[in-house]
Residue frames relative to the residue before (quaternion, step in Angstrom):
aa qw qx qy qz dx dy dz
X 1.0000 0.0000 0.0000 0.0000 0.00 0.00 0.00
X 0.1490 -0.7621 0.6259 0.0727 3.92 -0.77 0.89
X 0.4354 0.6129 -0.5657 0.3387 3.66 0.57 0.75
X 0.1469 -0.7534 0.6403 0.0285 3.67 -1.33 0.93
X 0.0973 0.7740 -0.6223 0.0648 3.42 -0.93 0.99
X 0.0068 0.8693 -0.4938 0.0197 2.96 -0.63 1.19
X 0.3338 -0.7279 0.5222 0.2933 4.04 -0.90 0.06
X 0.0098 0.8173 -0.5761 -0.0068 2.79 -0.99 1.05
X 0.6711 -0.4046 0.5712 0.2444 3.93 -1.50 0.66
X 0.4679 0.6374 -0.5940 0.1481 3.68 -0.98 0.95
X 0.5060 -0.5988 0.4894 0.3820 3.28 -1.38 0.17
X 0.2394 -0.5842 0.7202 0.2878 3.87 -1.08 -0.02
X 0.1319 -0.7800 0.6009 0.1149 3.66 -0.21 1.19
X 0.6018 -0.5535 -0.0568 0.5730 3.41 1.58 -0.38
X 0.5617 -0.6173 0.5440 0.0869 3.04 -1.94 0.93
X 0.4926 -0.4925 0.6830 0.2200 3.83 -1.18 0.68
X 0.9652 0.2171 -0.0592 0.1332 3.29 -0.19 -0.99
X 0.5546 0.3435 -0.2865 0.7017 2.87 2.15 0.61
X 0.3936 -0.6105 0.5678 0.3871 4.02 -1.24 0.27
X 0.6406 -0.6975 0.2537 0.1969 3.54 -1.51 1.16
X 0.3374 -0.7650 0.4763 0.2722 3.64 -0.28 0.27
X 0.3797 -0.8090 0.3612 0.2663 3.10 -0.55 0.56
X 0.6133 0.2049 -0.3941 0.6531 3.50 1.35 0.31
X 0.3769 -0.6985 0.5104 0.3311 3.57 -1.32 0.72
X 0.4046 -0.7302 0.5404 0.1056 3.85 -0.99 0.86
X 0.3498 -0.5847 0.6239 0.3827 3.62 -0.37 -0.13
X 0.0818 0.6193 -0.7746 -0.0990 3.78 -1.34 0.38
X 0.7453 -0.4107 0.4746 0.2249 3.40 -2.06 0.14
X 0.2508 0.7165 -0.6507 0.0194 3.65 0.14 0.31
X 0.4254 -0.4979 0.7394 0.1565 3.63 -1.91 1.15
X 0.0243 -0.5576 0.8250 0.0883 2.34 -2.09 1.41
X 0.0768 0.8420 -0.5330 -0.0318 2.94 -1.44 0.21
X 0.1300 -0.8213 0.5537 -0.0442 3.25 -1.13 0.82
X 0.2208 -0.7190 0.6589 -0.0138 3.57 -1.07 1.34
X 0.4741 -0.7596 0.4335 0.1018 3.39 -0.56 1.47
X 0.7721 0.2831 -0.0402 0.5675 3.28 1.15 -1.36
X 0.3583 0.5610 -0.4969 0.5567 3.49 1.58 0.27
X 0.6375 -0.3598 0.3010 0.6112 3.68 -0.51 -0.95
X 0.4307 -0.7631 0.4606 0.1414 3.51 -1.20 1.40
X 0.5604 0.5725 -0.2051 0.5622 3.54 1.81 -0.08
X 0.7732 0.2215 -0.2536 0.5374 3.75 0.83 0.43
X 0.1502 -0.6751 0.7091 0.1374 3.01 -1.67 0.16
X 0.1051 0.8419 -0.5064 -0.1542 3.70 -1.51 0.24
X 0.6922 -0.5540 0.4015 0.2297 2.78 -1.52 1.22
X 0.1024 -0.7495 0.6248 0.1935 3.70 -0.73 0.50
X 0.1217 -0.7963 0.5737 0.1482 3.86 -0.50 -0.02
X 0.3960 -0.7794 0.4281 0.2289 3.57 -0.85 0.66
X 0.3224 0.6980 -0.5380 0.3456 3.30 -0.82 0.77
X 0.5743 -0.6191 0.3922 0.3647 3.28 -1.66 -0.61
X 0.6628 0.2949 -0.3638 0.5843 3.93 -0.85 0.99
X 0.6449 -0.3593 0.4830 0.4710 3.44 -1.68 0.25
X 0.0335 0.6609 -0.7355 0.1455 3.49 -1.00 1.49
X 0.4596 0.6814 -0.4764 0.3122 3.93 0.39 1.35
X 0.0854 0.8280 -0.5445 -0.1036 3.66 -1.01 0.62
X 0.6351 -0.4897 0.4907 0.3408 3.63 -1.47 0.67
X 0.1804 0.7884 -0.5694 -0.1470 3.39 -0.97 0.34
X 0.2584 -0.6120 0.5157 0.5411 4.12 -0.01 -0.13
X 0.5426 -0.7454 0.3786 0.0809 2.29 -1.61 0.83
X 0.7295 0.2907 -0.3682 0.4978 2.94 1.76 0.20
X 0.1195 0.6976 -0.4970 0.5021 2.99 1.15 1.81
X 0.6290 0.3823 -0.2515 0.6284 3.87 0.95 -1.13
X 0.7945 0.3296 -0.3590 0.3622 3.81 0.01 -0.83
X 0.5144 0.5195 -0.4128 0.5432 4.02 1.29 -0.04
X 0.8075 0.3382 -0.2923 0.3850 3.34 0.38 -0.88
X 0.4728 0.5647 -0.4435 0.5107 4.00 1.37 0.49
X 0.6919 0.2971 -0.2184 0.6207 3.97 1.52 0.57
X 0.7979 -0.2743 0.2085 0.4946 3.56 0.66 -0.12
X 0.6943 -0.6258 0.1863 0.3027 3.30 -1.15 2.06
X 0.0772 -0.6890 0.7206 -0.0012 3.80 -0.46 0.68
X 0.0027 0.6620 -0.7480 -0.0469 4.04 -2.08 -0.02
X 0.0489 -0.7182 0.6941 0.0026 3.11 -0.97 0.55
X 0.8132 -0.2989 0.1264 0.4831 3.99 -0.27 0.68
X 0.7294 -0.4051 0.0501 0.5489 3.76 0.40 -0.05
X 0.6020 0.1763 -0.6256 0.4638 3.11 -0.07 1.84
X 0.1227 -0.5568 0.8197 0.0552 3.08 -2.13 0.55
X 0.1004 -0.6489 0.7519 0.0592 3.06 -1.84 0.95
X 0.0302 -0.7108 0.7021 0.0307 3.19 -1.39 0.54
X 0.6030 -0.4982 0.5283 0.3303 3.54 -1.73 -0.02
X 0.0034 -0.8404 0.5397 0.0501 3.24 -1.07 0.66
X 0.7275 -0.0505 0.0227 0.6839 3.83 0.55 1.47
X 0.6713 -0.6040 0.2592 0.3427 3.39 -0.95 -0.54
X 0.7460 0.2856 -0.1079 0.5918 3.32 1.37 -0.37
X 0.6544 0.2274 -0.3679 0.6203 3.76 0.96 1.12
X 0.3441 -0.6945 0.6283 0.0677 3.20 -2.03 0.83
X 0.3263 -0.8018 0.4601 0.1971 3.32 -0.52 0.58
X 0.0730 0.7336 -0.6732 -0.0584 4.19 -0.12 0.23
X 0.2718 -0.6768 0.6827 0.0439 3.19 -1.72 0.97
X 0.0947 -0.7589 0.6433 0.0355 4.14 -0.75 0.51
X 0.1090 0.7106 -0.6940 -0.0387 3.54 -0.76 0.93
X 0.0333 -0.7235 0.6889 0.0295 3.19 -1.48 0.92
X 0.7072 -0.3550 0.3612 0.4933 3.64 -1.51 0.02
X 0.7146 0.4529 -0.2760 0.4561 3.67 0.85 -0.51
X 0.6496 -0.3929 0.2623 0.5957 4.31 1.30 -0.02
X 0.7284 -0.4472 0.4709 0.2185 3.10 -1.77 -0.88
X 0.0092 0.8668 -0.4980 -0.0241 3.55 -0.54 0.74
X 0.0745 -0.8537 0.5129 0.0500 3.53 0.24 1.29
X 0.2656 -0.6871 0.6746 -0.0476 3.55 -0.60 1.50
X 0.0977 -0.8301 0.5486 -0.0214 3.86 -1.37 1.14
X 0.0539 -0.9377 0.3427 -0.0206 3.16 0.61 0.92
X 0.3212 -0.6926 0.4362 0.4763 3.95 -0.40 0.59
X 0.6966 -0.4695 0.3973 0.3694 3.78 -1.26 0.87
X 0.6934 0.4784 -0.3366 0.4208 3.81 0.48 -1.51
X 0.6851 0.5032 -0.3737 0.3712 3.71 0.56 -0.90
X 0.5134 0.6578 -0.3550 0.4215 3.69 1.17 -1.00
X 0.7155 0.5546 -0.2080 0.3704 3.07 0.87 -1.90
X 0.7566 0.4692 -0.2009 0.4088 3.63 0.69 -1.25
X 0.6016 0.5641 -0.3329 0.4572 3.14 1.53 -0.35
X 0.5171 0.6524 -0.2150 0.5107 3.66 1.60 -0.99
X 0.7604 0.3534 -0.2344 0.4919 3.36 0.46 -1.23
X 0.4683 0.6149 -0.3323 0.5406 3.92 1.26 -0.52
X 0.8579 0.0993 -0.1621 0.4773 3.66 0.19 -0.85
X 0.4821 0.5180 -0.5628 0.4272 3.51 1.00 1.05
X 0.6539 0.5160 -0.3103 0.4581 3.67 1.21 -0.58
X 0.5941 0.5254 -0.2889 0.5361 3.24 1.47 -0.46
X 0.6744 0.2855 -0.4187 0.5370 3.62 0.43 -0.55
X 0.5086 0.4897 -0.5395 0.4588 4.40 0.42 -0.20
X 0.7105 0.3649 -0.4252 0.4258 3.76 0.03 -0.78
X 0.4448 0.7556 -0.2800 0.3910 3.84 0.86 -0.18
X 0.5157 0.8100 0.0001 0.2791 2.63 1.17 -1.84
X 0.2454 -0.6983 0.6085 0.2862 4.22 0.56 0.47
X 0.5907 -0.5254 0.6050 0.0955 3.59 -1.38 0.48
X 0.1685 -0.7895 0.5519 0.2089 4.04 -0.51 0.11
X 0.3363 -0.7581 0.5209 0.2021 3.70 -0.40 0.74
């Protein structure tokens, strides 16, 4: 199996679909990625109530861990040196997720080793 899911730590800096807290918490957001599903995305799972998930390319997340990239309604950018910023528009607003850079990274480098083992063999 070449699927990676991983948990990660982030802030909800803010969310459409929940009211705002006044201190930000860290929650669990799932990434994941399915090699032989489609080897060009990853999604973001968010916690809460209803299907709170989006597609992102994946080499949308690794550009945007060096400098602000978008791709139809998400944009990621750096933020300092040790957090990323992702942005989610839907018909319903914006959900700006903060995430710590290293976790992004290990998760990237996880579903690059995962899509190689995929990979057909040469004869």
């Amino acid at each position: 199996m070449n699927a990676v899911e991983q948990y990660a730590r982030a802030q909800i800096v803010t969310d459409a679909d929940a009211p705002q807290a006044a201190d930000r918490e860290a929650v669990p957001v799932t990434l994941c990625y399915d090699a032989e599903d489609d080897p060009r995305t990853v999604t973001v799972r968010m916690p809460g109530p209803g299907k709170r998930e989006w597609p992102v390319p994946r080499a949308l997340l690794e550009r945007g861990l060096r400098t602000p990239v978008g791709s139809g309604g998400v944009q990621v950018w750096p933020c300092g040196r040790v957090q990323t910023v992702v942005e989610f528009h839907s018909a319903q607003g914006v959900s700006v997720v903060q995430f710590e850079t290293k976790a992004l990274t290990r998760f990237l480098r996880r579903t690059y080793a995962a899509a190689a083992a995929t990979e057909p063999v040469p004869h």
